[in-house]
DRENSE-853483 format. One record per residue: residue number from 1; residue in one letter; x, y, z of N, C-alpha, C, O, CB in turn. Coordinates in steps of 0.02 Angstrom, whole numbers. Glycine has a CB too. Example, Ala and Ser with C-alpha at 12.3 -4.5 7.8 and 13.67 -1.06 7.14 Angstrom:
2
(bafi 1; "a"; (660; -284; 390); (615; -225; 390); (660; -165; 390); (712; -166; 423); (565; -224; 452))
(bafi 2; "s"; (642; -112; 354); (684; -53; 357); (645; 2; 394); (670; 57; 402); (704; -30; 286))
//
This chain:
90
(bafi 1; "x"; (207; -45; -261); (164; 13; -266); (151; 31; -339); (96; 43; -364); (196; 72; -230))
(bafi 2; "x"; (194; 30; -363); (181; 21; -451); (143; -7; -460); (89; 13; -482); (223; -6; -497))
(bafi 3; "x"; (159; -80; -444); (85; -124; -490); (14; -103; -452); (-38; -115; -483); (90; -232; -482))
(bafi 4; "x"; (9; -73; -387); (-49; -75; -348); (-82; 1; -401); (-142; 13; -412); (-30; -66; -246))
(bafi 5; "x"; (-27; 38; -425); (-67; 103; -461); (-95; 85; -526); (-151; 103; -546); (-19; 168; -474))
(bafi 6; "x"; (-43; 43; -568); (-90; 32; -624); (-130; -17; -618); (-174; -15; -662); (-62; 22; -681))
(bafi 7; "x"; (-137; -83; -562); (-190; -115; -571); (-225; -133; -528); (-271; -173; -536); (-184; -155; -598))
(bafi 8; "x"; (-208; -104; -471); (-243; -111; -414); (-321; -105; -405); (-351; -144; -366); (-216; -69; -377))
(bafi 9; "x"; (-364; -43; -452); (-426; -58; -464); (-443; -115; -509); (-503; -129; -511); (-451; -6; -486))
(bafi 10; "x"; (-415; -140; -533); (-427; -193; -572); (-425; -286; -544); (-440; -335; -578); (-373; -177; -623))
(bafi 11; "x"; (-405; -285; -476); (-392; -349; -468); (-466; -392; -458); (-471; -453; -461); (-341; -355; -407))
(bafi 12; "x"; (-514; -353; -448); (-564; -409; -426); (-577; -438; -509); (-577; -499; -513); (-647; -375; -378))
(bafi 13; "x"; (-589; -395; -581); (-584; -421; -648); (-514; -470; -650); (-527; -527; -669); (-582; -355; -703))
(bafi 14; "x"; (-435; -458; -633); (-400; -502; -654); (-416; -560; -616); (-420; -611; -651); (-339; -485; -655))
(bafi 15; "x"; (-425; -569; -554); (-423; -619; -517); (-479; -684; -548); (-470; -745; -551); (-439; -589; -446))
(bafi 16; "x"; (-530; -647; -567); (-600; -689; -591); (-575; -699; -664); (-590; -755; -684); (-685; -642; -585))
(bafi 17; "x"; (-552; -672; -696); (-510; -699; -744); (-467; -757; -744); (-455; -798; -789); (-476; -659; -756))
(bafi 18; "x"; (-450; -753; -690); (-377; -807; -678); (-418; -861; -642); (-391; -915; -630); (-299; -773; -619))
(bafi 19; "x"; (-472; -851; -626); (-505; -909; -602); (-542; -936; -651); (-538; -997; -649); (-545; -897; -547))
(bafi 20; "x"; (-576; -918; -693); (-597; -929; -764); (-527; -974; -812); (-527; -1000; -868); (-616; -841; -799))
(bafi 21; "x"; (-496; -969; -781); (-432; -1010; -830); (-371; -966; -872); (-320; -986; -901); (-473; -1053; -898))
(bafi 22; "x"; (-405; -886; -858); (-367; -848; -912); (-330; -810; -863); (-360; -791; -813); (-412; -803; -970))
(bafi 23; "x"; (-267; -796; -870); (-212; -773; -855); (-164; -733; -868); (-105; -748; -874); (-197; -798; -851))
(bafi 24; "x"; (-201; -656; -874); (-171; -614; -897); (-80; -599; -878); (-52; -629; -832); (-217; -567; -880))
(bafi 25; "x"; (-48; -551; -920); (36; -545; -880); (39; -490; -807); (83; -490; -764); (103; -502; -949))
(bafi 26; "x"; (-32; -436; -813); (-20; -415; -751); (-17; -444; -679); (16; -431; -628); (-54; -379; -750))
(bafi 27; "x"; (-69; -491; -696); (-113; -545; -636); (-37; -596; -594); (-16; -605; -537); (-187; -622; -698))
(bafi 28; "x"; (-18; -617; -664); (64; -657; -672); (121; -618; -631); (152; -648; -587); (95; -656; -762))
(bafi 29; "x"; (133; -556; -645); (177; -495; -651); (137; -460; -565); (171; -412; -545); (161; -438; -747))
(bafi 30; "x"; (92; -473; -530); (91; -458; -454); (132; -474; -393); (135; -525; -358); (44; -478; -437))
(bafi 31; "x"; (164; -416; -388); (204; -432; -317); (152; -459; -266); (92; -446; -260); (243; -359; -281))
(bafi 32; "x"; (214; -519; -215); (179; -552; -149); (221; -494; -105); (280; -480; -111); (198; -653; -127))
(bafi 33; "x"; (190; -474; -76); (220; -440; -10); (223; -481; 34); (191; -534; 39); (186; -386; 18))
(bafi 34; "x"; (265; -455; 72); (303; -515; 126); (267; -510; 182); (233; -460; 192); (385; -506; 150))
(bafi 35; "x"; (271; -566; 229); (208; -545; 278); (234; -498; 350); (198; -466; 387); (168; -627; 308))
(bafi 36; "x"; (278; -503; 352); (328; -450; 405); (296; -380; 373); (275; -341; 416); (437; -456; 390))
(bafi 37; "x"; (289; -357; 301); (297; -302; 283); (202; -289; 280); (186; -230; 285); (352; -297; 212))
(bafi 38; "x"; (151; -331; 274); (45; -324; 265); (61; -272; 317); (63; -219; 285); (-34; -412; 296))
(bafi 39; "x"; (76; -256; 388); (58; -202; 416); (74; -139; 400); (31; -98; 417); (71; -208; 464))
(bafi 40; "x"; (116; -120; 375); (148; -60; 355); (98; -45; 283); (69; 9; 286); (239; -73; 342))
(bafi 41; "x"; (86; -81; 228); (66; -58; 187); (-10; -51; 187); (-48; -20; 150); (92; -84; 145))
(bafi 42; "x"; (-21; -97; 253); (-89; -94; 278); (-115; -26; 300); (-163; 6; 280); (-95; -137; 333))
(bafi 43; "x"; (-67; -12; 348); (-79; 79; 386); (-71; 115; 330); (-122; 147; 320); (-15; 115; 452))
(bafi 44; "x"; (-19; 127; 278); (-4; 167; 231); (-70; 175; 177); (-75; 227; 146); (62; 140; 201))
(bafi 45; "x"; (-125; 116; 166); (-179; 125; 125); (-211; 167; 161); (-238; 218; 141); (-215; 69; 105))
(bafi 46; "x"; (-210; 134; 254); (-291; 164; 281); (-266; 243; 310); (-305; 282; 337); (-335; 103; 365))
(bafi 47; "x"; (-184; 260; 295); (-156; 317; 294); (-184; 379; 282); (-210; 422; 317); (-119; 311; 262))
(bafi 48; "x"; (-164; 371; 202); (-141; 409; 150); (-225; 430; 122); (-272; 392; 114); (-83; 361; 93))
(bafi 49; "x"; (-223; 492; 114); (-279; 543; 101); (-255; 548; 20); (-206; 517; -3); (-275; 626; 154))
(bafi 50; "x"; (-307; 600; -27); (-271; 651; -60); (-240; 670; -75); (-218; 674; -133); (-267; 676; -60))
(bafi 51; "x"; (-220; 697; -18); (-157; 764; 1); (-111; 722; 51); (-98; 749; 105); (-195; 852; 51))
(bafi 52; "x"; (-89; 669; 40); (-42; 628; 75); (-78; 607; 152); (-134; 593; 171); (32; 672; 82))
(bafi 53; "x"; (-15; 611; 180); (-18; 571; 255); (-19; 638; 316); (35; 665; 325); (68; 511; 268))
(bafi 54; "x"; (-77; 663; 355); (-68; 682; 404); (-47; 646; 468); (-61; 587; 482); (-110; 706; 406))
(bafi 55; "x"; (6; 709; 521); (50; 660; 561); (-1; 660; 611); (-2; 617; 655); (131; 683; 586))
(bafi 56; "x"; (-61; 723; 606); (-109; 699; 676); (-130; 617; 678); (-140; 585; 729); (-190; 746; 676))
(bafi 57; "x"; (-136; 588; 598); (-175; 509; 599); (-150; 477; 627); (-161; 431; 667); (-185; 469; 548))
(bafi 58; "x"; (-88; 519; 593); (-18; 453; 605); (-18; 430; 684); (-20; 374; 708); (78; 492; 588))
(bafi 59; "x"; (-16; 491; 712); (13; 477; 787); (-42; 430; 815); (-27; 378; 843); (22; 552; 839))
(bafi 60; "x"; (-122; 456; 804); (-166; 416; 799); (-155; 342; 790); (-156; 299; 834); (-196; 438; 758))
(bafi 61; "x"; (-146; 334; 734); (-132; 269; 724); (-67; 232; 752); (-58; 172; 740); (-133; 265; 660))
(bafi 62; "x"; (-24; 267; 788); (29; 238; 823); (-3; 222; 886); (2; 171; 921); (91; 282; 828))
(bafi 63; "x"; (-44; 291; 896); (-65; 268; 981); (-130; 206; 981); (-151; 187; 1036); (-102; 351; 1031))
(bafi 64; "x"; (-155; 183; 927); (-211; 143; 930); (-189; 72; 927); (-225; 28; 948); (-259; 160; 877))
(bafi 65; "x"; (-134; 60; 902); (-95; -7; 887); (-42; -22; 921); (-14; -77; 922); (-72; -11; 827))
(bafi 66; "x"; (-20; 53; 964); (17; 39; 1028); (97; -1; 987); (131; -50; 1004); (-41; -25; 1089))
(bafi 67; "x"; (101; 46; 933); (164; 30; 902); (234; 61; 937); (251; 120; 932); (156; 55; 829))
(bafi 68; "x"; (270; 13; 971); (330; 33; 998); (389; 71; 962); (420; 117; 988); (352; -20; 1019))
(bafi 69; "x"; (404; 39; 885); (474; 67; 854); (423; 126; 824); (394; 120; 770); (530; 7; 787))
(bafi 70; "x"; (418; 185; 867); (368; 234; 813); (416; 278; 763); (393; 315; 719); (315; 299; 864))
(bafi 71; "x"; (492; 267; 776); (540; 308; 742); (519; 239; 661); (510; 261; 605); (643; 314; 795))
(bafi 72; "x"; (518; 203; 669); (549; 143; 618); (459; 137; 580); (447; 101; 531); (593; 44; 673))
(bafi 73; "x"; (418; 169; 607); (351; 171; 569); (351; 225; 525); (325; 232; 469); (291; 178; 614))
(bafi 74; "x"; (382; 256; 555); (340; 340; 527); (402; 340; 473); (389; 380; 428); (336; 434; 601))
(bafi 75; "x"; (460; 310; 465); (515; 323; 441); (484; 257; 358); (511; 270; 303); (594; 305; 509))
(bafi 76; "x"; (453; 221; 360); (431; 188; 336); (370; 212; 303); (375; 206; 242); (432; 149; 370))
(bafi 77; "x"; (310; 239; 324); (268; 256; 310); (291; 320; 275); (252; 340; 232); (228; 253; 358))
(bafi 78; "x"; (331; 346; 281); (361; 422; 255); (369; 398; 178); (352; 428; 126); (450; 453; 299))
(bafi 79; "x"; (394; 347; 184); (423; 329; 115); (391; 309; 68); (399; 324; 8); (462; 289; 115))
(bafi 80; "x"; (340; 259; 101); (306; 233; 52); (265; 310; 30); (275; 314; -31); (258; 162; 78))
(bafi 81; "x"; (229; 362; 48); (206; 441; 52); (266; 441; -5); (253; 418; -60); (212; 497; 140))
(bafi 82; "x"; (299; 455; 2); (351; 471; -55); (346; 443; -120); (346; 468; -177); (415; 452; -36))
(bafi 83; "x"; (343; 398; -103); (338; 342; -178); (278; 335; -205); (287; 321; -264); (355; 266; -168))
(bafi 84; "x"; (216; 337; -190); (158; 354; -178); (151; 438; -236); (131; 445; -293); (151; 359; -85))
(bafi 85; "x"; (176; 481; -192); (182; 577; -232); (213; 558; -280); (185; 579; -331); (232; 653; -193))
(bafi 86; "x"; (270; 519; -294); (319; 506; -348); (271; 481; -402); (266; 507; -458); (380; 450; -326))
(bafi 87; "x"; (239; 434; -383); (191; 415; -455); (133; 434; -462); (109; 433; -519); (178; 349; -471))
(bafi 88; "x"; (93; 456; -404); (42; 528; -432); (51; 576; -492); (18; 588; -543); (44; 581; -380))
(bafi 89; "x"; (116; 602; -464); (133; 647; -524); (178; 627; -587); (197; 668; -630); (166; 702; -498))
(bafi 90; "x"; (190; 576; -588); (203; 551; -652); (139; 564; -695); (138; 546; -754); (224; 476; -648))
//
């Protein structure tokens, strides 16, 4: 989530960079997320507002994907919301 705040608007320039031959240290320096974990940070983008995460979406989005562990989502999604406010206000 760090690297997605400082360079996350930036990847379509690093990437075409790095295809150009040049290879910046952020481009280098990008976490792979694991593929167990694309859904969670998936919901948490198409989440997260503004003003954080409403639980009406949430539930929404539990009931649309028909997610069973909804304790082990929301407990997840909570966090990343956390970490997320944490570097907003940095």
């Amino acid at each position: 989530m760090i690297w997605s705040s400082k360079w996350g608007d930036k990847i379509d320039w690093l990437e075409g960079l790095a295809q150009e031959g040049t290879i910046l240290k952020p481009y280098r320096e990008k976490p792979v997320l694991k593929p167990y974990l694309a859904f969670y940070w998936q919901a948490f983008n198409e989440l997260v507002k503004e003003n954080g995460i409403n639980f009406t979406d949430m539930k929404a989005y539990i009931e649309l994907f028909n997610i069973k562990d909804k304790d082990f989502f929301v407990t997840v999604i909570k966090a990343l919301e956390f970490e997320w406010v944490r570097l907003k206000n940095v």
